[in-house]
C-alpha positions as CSV (number, residue, x, y, z in Angstrom):
1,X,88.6,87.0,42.2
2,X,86.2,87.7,45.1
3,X,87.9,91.2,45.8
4,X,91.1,89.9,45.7
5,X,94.2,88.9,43.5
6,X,95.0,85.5,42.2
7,X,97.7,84.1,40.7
8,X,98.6,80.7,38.4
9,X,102.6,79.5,39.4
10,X,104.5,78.8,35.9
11,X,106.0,75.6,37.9
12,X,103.5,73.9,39.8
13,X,100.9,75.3,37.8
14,X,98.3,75.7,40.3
15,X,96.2,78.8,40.8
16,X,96.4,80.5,44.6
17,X,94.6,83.4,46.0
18,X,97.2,86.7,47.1
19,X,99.3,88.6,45.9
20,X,102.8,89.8,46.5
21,X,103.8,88.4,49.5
22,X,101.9,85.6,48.8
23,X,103.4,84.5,45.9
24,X,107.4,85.4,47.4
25,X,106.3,83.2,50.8
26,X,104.9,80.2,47.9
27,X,108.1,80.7,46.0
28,X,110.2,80.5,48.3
29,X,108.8,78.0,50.2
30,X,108.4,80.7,53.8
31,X,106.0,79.5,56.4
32,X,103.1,81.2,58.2
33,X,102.0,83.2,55.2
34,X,99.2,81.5,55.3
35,X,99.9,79.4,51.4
36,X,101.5,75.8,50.7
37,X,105.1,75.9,49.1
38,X,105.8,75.2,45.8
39,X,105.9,71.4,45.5
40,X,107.4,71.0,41.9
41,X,110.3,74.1,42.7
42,X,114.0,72.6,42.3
43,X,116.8,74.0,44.9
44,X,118.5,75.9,42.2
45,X,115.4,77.6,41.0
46,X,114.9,78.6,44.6
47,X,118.5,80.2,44.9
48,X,118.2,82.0,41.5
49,X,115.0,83.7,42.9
50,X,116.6,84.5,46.4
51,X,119.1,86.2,44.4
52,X,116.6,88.4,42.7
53,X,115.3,89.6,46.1
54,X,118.8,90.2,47.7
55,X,119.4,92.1,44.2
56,X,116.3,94.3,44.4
57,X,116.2,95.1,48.5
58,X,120.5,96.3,47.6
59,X,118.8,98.7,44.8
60,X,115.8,99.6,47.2
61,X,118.2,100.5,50.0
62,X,120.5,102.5,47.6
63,X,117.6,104.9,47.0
64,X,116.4,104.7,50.4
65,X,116.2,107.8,52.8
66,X,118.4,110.3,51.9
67,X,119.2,113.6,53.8
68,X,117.1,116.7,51.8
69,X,118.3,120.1,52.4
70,X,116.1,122.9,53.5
71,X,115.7,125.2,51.3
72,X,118.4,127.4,50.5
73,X,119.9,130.5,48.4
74,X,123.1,128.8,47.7
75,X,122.5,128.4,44.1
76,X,120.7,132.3,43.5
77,X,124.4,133.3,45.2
78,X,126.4,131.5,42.7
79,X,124.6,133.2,40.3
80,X,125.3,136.2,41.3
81,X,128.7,135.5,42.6
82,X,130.8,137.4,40.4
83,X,128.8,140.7,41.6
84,X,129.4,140.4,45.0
85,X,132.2,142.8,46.3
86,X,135.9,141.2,47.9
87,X,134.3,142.5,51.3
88,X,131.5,140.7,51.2
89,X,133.0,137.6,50.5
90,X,135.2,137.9,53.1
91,X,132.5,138.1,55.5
92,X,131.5,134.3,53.9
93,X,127.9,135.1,53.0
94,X,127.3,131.8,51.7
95,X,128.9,129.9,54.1
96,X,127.2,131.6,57.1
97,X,123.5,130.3,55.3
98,X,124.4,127.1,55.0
99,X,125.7,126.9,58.6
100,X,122.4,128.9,59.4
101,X,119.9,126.0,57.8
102,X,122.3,123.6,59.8
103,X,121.2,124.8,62.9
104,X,117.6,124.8,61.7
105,X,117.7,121.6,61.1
106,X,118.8,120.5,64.6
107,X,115.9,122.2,66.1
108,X,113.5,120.9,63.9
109,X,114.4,117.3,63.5
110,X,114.5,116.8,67.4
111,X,112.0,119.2,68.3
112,X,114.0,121.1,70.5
113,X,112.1,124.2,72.1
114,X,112.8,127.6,70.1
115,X,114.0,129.0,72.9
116,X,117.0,127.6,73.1
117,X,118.5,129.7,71.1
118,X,118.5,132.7,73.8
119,X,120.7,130.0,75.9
120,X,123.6,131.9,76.7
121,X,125.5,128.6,76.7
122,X,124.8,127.6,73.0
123,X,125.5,131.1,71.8
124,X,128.9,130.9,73.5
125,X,129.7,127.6,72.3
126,X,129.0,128.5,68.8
127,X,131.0,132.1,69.5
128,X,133.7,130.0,70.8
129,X,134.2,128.1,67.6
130,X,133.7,130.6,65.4
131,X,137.0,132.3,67.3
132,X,139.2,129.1,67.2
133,X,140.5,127.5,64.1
134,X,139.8,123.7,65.2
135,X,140.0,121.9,62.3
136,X,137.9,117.9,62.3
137,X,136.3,119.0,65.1
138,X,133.1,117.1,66.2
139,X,130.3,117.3,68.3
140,X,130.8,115.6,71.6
141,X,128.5,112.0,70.9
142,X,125.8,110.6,73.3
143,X,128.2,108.6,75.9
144,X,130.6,111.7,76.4
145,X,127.8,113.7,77.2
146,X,126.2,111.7,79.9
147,X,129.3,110.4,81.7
148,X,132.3,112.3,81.4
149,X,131.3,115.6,80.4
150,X,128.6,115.2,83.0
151,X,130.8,114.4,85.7
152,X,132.9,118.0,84.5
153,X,129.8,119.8,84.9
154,X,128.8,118.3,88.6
155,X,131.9,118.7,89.6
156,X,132.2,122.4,88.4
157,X,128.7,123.2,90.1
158,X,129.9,121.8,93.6
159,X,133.2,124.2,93.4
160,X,130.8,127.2,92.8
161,X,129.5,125.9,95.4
162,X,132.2,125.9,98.1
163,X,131.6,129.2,99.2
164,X,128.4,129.0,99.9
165,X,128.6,125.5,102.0
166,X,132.1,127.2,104.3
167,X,129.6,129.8,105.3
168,X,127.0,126.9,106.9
169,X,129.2,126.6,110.0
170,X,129.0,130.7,110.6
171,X,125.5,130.8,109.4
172,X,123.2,127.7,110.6
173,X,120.9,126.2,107.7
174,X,117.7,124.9,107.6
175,X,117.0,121.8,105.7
176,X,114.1,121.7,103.4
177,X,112.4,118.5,102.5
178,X,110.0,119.1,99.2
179,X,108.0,116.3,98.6
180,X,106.8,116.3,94.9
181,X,104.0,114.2,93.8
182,X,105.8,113.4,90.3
183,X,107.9,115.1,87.7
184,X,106.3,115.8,84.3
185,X,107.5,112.2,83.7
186,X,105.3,110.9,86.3
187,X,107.9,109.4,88.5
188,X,107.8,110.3,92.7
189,X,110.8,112.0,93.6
190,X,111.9,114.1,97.0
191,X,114.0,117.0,96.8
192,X,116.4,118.0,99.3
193,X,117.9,121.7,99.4
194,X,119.3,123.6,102.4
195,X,118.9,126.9,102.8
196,X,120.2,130.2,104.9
197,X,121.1,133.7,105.0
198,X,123.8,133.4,102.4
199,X,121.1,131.2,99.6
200,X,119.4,128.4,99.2
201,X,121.2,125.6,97.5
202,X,119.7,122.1,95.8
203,X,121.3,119.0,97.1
204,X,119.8,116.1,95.4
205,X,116.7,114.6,93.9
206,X,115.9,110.6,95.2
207,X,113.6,108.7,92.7
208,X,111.1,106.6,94.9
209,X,109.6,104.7,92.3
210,X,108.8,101.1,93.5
211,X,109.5,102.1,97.2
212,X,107.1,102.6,100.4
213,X,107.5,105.9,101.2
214,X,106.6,105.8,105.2
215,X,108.4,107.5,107.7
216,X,111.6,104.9,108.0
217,X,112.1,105.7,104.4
218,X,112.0,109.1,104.7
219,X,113.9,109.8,107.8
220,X,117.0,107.8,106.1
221,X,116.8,109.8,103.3
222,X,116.8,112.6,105.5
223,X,120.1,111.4,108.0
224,X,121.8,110.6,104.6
225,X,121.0,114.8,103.9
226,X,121.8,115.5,107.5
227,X,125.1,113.7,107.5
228,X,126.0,115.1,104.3
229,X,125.6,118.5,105.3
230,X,126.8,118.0,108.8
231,X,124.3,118.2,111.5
232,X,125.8,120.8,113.7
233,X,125.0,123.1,110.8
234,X,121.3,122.7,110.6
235,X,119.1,124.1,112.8
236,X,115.6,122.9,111.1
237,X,114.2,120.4,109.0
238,X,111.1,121.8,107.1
239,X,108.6,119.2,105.2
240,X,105.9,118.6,104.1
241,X,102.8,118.4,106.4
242,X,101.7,115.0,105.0
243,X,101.7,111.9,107.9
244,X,104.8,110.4,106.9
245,X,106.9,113.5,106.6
246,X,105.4,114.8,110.3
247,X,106.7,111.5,111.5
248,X,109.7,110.8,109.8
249,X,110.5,114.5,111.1
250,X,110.0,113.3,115.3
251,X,112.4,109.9,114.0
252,X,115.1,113.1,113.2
253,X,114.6,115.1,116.4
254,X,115.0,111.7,118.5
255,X,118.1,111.1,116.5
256,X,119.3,114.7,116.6
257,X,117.9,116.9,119.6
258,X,119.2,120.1,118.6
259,X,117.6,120.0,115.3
260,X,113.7,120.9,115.1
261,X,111.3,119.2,112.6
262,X,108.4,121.9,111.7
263,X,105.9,121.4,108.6
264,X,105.4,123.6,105.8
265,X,103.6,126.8,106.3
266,X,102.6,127.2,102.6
267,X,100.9,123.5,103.1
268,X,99.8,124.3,106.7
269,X,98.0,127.3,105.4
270,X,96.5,127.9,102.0
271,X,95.2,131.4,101.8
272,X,93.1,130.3,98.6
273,X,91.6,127.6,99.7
274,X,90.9,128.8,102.9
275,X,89.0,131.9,101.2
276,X,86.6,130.0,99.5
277,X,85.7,128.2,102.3
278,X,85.4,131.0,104.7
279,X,82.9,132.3,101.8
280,X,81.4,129.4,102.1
281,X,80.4,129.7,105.8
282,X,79.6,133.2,105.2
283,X,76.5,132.3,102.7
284,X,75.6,128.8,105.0
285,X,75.3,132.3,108.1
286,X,73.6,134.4,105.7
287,X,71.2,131.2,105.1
288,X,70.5,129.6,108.1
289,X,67.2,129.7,109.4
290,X,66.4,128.4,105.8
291,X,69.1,125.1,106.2
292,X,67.2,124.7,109.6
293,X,63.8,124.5,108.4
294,X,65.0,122.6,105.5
295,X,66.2,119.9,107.5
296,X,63.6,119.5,109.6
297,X,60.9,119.9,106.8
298,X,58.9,116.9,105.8
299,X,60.5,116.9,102.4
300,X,63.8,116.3,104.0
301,X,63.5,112.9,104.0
302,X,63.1,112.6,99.9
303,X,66.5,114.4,99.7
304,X,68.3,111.8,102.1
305,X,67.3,108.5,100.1
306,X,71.1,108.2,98.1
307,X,72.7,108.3,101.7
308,X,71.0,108.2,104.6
309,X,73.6,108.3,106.9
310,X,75.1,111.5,104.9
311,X,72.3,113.0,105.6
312,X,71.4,112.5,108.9
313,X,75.0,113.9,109.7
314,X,73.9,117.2,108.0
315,X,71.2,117.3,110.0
316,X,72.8,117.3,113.0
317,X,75.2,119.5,112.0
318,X,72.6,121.9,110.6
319,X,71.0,121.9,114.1
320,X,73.4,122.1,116.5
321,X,74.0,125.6,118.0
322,X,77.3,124.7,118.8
323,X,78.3,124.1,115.1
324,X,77.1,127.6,114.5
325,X,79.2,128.9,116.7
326,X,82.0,127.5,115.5
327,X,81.2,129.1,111.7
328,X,80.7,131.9,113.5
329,X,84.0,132.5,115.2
330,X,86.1,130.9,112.0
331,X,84.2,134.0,109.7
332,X,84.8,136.7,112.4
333,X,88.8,135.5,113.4
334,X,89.5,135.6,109.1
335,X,87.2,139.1,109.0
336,X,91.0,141.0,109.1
337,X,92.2,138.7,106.4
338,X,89.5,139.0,104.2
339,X,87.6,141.7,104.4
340,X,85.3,141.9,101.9
């Protein structure tokens, strides 16, 4: 009726607009669907359809979801079974397919990267089975692998380790600061790794999400690092050249006067960057008398109208001869670096 269904109840006898749910929610007398219960529906009428909806959602979930198999040759080998030689089927030809599509299916169904199988880890653990008869044995579940197992593999890592950290008190170390913006899960984190003649090594990762990352918070970070590693075998802290980490790096040299606090050189100086800005000043020299008598043309003023006071700063920048010889002397001290 209308575009839509309608139905006539065999109890009540009254004709409603819907349609399946509808006529379940007026049936069984279920609020918020939008329809009046049935007035004239006994108790025990009410039960004996309940239990025809228990009864069909049991059969619905018995053919629910059901694991499907990829593709495979197991049946064409059974067929051919009988012509395959004792060798061959000691070599488990039909077992080694199915275990094949197994693995498939893991990387498929979780969307792990392809190249995981080059991980000389999951071919060894895989190798290792293969090797050892361990019958009933499973796959170690979620909570193993985050806590205890996990705990194994720190505490395995820090023993490798060892050597390298005995040789800090022979060989002084620099600790390095690397501020990162975010991870690829957009959360702000600060590395910490010390490095010298014998290797750099990581330290830790601190999440700062939620916290004001001034120099107060950063310099604790950094004592927590220094204490760690033992002061009297740093020499440096290196970080980044932002505000906060130049500051939080004078907070450490107060604390601890034999260790220095210098900025990142690949920050400090970025040899792209720079280039295209000292191409930059090379075409504003190659163009200057024109920028001159553009500026003080009559027309300048119809190019100043967004922002006036952005403009009368180029201007005066345009003009002065002292400017110029600042571009001047930045183009000829970077000639060496960039000759072009």
């Amino acid at each position: 009726m209308g575009g839509t269904w309608s139905f006539r109840c065999n109890i009540c006898k009254e004709e409603r607009a819907g349609s399946y749910s509808r006529v379940r929610a007026h049936l069984l007398g279920i609020k918020n669907y939008g329809i009046a219960g049935c007035k004239k529906a006994s108790s025990i009428q009410k039960a004996e359809m309940k239990k025809l909806e228990d009864d069909f959602e049991k059969k619905k979930s018995e053919f629910g979801p059901r694991e499907v198999h990829l593709p495979c040759e197991l049946e064409s080998f059974k067929k051919i079974k009988s012509a395959l030689s004792p060798i061959t089927r000691a070599f488990g030809v039909e077992v080694r397919d199915q275990l094949d599509q197994e693995i498939a299916r893991m990387f498929y169904t979780t969307g792990l990267p392809f190249n995981l199988a080059i991980n000389p880890h999951f071919i060894r653990s895989y190798q290792f089975a293969a090797s050892n008869k361990i019958d009933g044995y499973v796959p170690p579940v979620y909570n193993k692998l985050i806590t205890t197992l996990l705990v194994q593999a720190r505490n395995s890592v820090d023993k490798l380790m060892q050597p390298l950290k005995l040789t800090w008190k022979e060989k002084k170390s620099d600790d390095c600061v690397k501020w990162l913006e975010s991870d690829p899960t957009r959360k702000p984190l600060i590395n910490f790794m010390a490095n010298s003649e014998t290797g750099p090594i990581f330290i830790k990762t601190v999440n700062c999400f939620g916290e004001v990352k001034d120099k107060f918070f950063i310099s604790n970070l950094m004592k927590e690092v220094i204490n760690e590693v033992g002061c009297q075998n740093i020499v440096q802290i290196i970080t980044d050249d932002a505000a906060n980490c130049k500051a939080a790096g004078e907070i450490i040299e107060g604390l601890f006067p034999q260790i220095y606090s210098r900025p990142c050189v690949v920050h400090t100086l970025n040899i792209l960057a720079l280039k295209n800005i000292v191409v930059m000043l090379k075409r504003f020299k190659l163009i200057k008398r024109s920028l001159q008598a553009m500026a003080i043309s009559e027309e300048w003023s119809s190019y100043k109208e967004d922002d006036t006071l952005k403009a009368s700063a180029v201007k005066e920048k345009i003009l002065n001869d002292w400017w110029w010889d600042q571009v001047a002397y930045i183009v000829d001290f970077t000639r060496p670096i960039y000759m072009t």
